[in-house]
C-alpha positions as CSV (number, residue, x, y, z in Angstrom):
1,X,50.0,-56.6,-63.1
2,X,52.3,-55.9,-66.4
3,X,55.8,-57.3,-66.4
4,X,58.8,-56.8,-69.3
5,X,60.2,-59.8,-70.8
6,X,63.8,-59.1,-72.4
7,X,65.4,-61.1,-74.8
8,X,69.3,-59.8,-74.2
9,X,72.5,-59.4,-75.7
10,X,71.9,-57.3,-78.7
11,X,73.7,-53.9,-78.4
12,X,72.0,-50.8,-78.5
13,X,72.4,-48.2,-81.6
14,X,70.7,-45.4,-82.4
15,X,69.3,-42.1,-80.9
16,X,66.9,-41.5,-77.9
17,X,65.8,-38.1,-76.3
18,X,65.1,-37.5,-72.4
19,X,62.5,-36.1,-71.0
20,X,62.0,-33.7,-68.1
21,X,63.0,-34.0,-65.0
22,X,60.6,-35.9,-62.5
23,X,62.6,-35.1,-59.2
24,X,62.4,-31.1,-60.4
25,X,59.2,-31.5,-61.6
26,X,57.4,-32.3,-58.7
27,X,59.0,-29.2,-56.4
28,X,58.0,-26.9,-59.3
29,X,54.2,-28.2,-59.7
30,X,53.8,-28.0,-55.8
31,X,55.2,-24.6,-56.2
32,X,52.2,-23.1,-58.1
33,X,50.4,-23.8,-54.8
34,X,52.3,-20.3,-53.4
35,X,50.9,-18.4,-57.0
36,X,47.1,-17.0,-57.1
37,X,47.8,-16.5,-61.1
38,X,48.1,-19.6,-63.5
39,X,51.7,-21.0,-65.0
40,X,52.2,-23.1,-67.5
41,X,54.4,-26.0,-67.2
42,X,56.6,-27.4,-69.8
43,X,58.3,-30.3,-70.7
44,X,56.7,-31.9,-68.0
45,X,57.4,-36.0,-67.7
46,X,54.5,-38.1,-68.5
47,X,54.9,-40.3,-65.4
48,X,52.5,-42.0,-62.8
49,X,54.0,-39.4,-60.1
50,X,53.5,-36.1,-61.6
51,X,50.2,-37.3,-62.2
52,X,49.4,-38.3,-59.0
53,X,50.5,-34.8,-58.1
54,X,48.5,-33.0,-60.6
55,X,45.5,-35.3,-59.0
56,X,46.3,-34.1,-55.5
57,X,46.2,-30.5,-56.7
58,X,42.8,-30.9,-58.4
59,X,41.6,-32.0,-55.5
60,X,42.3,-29.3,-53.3
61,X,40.8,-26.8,-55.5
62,X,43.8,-26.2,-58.6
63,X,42.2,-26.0,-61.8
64,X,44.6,-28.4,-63.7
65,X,44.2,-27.9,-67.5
66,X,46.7,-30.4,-69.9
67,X,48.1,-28.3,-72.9
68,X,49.5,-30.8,-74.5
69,X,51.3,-34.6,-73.0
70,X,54.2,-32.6,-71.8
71,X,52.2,-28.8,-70.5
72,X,50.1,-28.3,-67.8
73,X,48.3,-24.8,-67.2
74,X,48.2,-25.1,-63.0
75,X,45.6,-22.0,-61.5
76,X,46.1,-22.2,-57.7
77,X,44.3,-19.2,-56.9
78,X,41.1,-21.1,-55.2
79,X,43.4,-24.0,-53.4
80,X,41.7,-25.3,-49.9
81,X,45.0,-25.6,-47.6
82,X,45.8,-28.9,-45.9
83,X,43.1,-30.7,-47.6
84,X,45.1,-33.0,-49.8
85,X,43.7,-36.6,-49.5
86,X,45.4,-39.4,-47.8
87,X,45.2,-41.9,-50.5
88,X,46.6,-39.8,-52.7
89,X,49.6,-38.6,-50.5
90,X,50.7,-41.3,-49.2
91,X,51.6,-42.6,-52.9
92,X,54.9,-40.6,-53.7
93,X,57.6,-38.8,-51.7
94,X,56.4,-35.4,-54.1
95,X,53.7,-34.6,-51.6
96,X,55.7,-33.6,-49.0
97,X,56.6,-30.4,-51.1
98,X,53.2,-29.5,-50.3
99,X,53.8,-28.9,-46.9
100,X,56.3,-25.7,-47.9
101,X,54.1,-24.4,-50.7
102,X,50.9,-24.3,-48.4
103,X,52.8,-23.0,-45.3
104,X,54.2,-20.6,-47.3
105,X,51.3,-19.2,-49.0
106,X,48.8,-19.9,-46.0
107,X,50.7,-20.1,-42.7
108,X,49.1,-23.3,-42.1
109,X,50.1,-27.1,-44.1
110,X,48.9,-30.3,-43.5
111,X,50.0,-33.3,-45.7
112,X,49.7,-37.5,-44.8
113,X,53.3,-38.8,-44.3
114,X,54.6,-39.2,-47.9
115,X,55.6,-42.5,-49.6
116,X,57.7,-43.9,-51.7
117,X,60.7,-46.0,-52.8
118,X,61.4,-48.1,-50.1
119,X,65.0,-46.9,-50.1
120,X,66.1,-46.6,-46.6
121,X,65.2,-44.0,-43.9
122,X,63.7,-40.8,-45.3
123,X,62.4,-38.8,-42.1
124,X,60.9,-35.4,-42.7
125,X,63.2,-34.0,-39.7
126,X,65.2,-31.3,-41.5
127,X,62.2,-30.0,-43.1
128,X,60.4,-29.6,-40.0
129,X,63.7,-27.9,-38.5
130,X,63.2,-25.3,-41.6
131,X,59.4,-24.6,-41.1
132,X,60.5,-24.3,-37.2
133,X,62.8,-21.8,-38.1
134,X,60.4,-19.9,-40.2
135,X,58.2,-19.3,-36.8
136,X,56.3,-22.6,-37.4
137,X,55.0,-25.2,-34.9
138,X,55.4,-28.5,-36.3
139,X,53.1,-32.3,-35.0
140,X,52.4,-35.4,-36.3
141,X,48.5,-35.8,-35.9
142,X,46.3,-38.6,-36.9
143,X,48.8,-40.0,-39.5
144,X,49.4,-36.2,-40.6
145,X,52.6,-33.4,-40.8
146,X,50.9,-30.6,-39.5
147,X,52.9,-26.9,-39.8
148,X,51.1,-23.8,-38.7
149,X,51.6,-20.2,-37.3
150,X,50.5,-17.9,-35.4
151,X,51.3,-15.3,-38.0
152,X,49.8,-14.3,-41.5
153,X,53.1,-15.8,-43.2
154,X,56.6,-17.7,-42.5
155,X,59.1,-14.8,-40.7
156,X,62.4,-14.9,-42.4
157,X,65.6,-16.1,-40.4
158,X,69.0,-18.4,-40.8
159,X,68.1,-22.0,-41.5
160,X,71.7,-24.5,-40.8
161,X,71.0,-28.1,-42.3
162,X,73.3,-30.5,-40.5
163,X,73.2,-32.4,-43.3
164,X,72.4,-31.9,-46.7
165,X,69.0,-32.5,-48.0
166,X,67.5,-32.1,-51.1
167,X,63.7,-32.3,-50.2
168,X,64.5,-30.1,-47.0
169,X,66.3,-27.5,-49.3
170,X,63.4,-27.1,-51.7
171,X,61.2,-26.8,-48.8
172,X,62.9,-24.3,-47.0
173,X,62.6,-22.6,-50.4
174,X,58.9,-22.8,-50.7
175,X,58.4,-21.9,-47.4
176,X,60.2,-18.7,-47.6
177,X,59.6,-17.2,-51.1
178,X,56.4,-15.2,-49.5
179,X,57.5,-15.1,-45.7
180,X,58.3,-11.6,-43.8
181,X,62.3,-10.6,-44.2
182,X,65.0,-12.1,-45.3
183,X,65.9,-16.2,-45.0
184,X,69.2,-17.9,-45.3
185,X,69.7,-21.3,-45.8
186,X,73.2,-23.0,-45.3
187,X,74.3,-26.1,-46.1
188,X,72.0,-26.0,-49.1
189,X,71.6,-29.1,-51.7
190,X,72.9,-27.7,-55.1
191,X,71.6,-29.9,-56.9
192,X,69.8,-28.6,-60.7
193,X,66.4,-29.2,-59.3
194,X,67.1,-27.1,-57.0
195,X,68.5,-24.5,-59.2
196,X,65.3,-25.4,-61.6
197,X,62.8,-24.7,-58.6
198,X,64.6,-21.0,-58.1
199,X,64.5,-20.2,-61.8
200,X,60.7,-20.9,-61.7
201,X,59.9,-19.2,-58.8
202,X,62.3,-16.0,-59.5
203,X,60.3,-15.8,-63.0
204,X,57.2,-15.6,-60.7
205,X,58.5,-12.5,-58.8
206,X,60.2,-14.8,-56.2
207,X,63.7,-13.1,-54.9
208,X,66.5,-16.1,-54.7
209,X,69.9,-15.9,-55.2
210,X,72.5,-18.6,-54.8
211,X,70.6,-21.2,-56.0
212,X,73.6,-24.0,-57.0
213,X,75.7,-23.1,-54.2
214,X,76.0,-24.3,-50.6
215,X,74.1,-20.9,-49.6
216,X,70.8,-19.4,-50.8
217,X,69.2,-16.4,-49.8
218,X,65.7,-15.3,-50.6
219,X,64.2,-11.9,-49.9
220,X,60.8,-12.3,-49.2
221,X,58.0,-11.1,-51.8
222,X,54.0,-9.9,-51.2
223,X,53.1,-11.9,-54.1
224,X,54.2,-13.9,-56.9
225,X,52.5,-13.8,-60.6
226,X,52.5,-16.4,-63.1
227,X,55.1,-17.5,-65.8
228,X,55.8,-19.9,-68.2
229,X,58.3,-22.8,-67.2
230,X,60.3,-25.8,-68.9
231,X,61.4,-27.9,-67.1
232,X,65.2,-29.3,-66.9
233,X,66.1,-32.3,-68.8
234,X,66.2,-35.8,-66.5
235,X,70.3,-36.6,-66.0
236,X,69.2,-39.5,-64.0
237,X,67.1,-40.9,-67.1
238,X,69.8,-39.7,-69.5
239,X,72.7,-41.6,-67.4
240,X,70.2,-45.1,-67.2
241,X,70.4,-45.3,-70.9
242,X,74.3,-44.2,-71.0
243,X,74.5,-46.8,-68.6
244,X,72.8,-49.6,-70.5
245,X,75.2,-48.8,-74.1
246,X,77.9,-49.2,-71.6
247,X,77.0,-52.8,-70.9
248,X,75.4,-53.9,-73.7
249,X,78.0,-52.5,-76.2
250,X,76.6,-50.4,-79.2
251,X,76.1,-46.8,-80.1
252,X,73.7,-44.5,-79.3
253,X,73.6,-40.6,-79.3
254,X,71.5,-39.1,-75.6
255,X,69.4,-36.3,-77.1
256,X,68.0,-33.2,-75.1
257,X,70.1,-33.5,-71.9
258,X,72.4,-31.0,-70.6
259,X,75.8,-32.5,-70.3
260,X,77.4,-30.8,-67.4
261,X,74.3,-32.2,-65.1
262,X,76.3,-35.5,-66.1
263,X,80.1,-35.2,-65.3
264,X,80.1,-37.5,-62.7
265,X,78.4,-39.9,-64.9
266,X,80.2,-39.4,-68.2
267,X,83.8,-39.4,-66.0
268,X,82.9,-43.1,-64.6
269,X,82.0,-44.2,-67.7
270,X,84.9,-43.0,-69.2
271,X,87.0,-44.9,-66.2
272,X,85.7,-47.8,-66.9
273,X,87.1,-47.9,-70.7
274,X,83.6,-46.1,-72.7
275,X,83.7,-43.6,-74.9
276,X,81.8,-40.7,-74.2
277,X,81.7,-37.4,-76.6
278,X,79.6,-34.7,-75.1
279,X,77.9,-31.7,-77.3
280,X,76.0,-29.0,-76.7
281,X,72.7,-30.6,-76.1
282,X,73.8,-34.2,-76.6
283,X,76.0,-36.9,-75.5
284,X,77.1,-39.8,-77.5
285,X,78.0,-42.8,-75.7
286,X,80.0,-45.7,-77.2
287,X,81.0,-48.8,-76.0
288,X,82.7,-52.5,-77.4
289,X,81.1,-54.1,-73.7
290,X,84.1,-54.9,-72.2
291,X,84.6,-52.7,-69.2
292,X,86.6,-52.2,-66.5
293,X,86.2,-52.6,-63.3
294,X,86.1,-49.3,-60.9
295,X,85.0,-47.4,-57.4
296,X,82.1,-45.2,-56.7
297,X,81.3,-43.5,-53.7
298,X,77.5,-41.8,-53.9
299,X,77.4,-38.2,-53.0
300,X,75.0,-35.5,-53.1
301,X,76.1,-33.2,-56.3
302,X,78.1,-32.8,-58.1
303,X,78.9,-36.1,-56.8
304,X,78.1,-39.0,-58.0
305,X,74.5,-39.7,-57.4
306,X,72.8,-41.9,-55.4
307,X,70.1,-42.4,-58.1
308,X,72.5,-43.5,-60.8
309,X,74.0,-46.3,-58.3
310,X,71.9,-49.3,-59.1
311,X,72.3,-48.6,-62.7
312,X,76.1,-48.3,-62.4
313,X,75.9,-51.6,-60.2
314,X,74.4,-53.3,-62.4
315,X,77.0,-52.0,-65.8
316,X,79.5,-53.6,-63.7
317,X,78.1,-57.1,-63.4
318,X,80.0,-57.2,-66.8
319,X,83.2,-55.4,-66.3
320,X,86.6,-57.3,-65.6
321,X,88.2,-57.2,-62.3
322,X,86.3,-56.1,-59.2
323,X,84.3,-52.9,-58.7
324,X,83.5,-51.3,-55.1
325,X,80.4,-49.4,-54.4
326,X,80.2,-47.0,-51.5
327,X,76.5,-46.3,-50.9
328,X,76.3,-43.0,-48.6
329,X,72.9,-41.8,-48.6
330,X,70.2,-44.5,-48.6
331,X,70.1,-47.6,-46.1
332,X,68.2,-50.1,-48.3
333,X,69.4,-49.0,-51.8
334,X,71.2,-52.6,-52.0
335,X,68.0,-54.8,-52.4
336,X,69.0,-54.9,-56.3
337,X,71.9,-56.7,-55.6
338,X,69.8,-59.6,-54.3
339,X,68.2,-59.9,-57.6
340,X,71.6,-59.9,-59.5
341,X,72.9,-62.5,-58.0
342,X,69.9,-64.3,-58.5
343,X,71.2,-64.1,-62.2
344,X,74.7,-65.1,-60.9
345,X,76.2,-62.2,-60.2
346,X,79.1,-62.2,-57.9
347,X,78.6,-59.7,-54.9
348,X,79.3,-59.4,-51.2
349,X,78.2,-56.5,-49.2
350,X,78.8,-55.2,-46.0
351,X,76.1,-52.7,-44.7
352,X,76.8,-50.0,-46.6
353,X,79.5,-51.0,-49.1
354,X,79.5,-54.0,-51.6
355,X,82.5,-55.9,-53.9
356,X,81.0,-56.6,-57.2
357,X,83.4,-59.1,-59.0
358,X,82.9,-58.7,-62.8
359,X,83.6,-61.3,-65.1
360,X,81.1,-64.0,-63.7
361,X,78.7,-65.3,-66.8
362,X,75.1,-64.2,-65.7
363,X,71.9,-65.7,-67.2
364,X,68.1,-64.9,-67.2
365,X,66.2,-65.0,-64.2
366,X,62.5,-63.4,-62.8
367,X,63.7,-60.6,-61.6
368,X,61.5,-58.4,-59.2
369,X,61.6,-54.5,-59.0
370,X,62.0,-52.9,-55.2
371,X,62.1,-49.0,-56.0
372,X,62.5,-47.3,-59.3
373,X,66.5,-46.9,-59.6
374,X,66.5,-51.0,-58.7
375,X,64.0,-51.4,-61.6
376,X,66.3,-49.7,-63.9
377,X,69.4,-51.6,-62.6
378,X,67.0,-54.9,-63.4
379,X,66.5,-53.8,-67.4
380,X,69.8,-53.0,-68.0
381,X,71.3,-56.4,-66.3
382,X,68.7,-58.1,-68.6
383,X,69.7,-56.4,-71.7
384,X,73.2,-57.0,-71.1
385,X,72.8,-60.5,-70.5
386,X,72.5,-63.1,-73.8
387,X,69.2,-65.2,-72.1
388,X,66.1,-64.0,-71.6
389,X,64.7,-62.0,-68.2
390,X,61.3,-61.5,-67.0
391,X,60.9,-57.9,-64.4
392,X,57.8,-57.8,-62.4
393,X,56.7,-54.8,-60.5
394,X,57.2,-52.4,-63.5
395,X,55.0,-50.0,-61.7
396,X,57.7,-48.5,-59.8
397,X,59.8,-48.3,-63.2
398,X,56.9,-46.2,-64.6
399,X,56.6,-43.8,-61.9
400,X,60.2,-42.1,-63.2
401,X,61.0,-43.6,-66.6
402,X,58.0,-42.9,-69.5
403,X,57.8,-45.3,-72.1
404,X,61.0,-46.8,-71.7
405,X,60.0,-50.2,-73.3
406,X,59.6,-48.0,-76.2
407,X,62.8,-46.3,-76.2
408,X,64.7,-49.5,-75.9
409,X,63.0,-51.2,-78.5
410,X,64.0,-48.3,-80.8
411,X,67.8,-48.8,-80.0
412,X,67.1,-52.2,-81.1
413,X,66.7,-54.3,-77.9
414,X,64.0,-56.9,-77.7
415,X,61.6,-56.2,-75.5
416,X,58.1,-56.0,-74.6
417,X,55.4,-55.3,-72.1
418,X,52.7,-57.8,-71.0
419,X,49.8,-58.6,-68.3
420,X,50.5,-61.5,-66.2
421,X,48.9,-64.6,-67.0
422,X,45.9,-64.0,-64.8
423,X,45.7,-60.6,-66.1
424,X,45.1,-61.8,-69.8
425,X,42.7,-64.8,-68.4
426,X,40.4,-62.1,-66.9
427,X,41.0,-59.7,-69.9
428,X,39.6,-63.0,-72.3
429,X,36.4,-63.5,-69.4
430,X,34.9,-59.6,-70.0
């Protein structure tokens, strides 16, 4: 197992550029599933979960070709429905997209229950309640999602989310693109993956309209054909590193990101007394590391995200006065906060809410990664903090964030990536 070691208090200068999105990425690869014609995929994020995706694909038939690091070539035309393998599956939340794509290209879909961050409560409800709608019956079998019709295809109808859901949104989507008649879906996510997933699949022949809005209509189509995609730029990425200026202090210029994605972001940061100058393409983020304290409340966009929370948690270690953190969406998102304080932080939390009290003087510690977004939170507490850190359980890190050692060490932080002890003792044995 590799940790990161971080030597901290430097500030961070320079420029760094963000890759694409993983959370829109992995709708928009499942996606080709519905397509008997190849796409390419572009600006594609080099981490562990798209490929375990493009793995999954290949091995129910996809002919997967890499372009280049960041472009994929993705020929569904000979896929095998609800044959994806367990091991696989049960890796990353991403393969329960699969489910929509193969239901709605096959009438049939059959998928292991998805992993994951271990975040909270993540049931698959709402997006059985969409494939239902859709003529579907839905069963869990033999440690399976099953979804099947009697019918060639999903039949179009109304689809009322009680609550809004990303992952049910985008499958409603895929499910629908090639069923008979027309499908609404209210109470839609809006957020730009989901807006990203519609562009790809319109420029396939798809028929969606309000994609970004609270209600999306799609027109069901015979067929799609293929296109060529890019994917969006990552905000969550982009705000982890504006995030880690903020409390480290320094300069540094977010390259390749589009800046309205980040309002919510670039208005908290502002709040709490850093500088934040948006361009076209670009935001530059400056910061003298002494912060103020304020309140966030996650919501799903344009609120403020649930994935930027940890991060934002962790910024605030270092800000004066106290700072309250209203976590909405995920039960378990506060584990992080166990591992702050473990570096002295000063926090009390109450089910879903916690006090931060800024100001405290934290130090180094081993620090342990629970889900990506807390392994985040973890590197930017240790760069912000003048001792050294050590983060195990990088994997998780690495399944959203590619090379981000790298990109740190650019801005001038010192850090690096090692195998454990044991690791290196085997390593020196071969």
């Amino acid at each position: 197992m590799e940790h990161i070691i971080i030597n901290g208090g430097r500030p961070l200068y320079g420029n760094v550029s963000i890759n694409g999105m993983k959370n829109a990425a992995l709708p928009i690869i499942s996606a080709c599933v519905l397509n008997e014609e190849p796409c390419i995929i572009d600006n594609i994020p080099p981490v562990s979960d798209i490929e375990i995706l493009l793995d999954i694909l290949s091995s129910i038939g996809a002919d997967v070709r890499r372009l280049t690091k960041n472009s994929v070539e993705i020929n569904c035309k000979n896929v095998r429905p609800c044959s994806s393998p367990r091991e696989l599956a049960e890796k990353l939340r991403g393969s329960s997209y699969l489910l929509g794509a193969e239901f709605g290209r096959f009438g049939k879909a059959s998928v292991s229950h998805p992993g994951g961050c271990s975040i909270g409560a993540r049931p698959l409800d709402l997006h059985m309640k969409a494939f239902e709608a859709l003529g579907a019956d839905c069963a869990h079998k033999n440690g399976r999602l099953e979804v099947e019709t009697d019918l060639l295809r999903p039949v179009g109808n109304t689809i009322y989310f009680d609550k809004i859901s990303v992952g049910a949104t985008a499958n409603a989507i895929l499910a629908s693109v090639l069923a008979n008649g027309v499908t609404t879906i209210e109470n839609a996510a809006r957020e730009p993956h989901i807006v990203d997933l519609s562009a790809f699949l319109n420029a396939c022949g798809a028929n969606i309209i309000g994609a970004g809005t609270s209600v999306i209509k799609i027109k069901g189509v015979q067929k799609l054909h293929g296109c060529r995609h890019s994917i969006i730029p990552d905000m969550i990425e982009a705000g982890t590193y504006m995030a880690a200026v903020a409390a480290t202090g320094g300069k540094v210029t977010v390259r390749n990101v589009i800046p309205k994605h980040l309002e919510a972001i670039s208005s908290k940061l502002e709040e709490a007394g850093v500088n934040v100058i948006c361009g076209d393409d670009c935001i530059t983020v400056e910061s003298n590391g002494k912060l103020r304290g304020v309140s966030i409340v996650t919501k799903e966009y344009p609120g403020f995200a649930t994935d930027m929370q940890p991060q934002f948690g962790a910024m605030l270690c270092f800000a004066e006065g106290a700072s309250d953190i209203v976590e909405n969406i995920f039960s378990s998102r506060f584990q992080y906060l166990d591992e702050l304080a473990k570096m002295g932080a000063e926090i009390k939390v109450d089910t879903n809410h916690a006090v931060i009290r800024g100001g405290a003087k934290l130090s180094g510690a081993p620090l342990f990664c629970h889900d990506l977004r807390a392994g985040a939170a973890m590197v930017i507490a240790a760069l912000a903090t003048k001792d050294t850190s050590t983060i195990e359980g990088i994997d998780k890190i690495e399944r959203g964030y590619y090379n981000i050692v790298g990109k740190l060490r650019e801005l001038g932080a010192d850090i690096q990536k090692k195998a454990s002890v044991k690791d290196e003792q085997i390593s020196a044995t071969m």
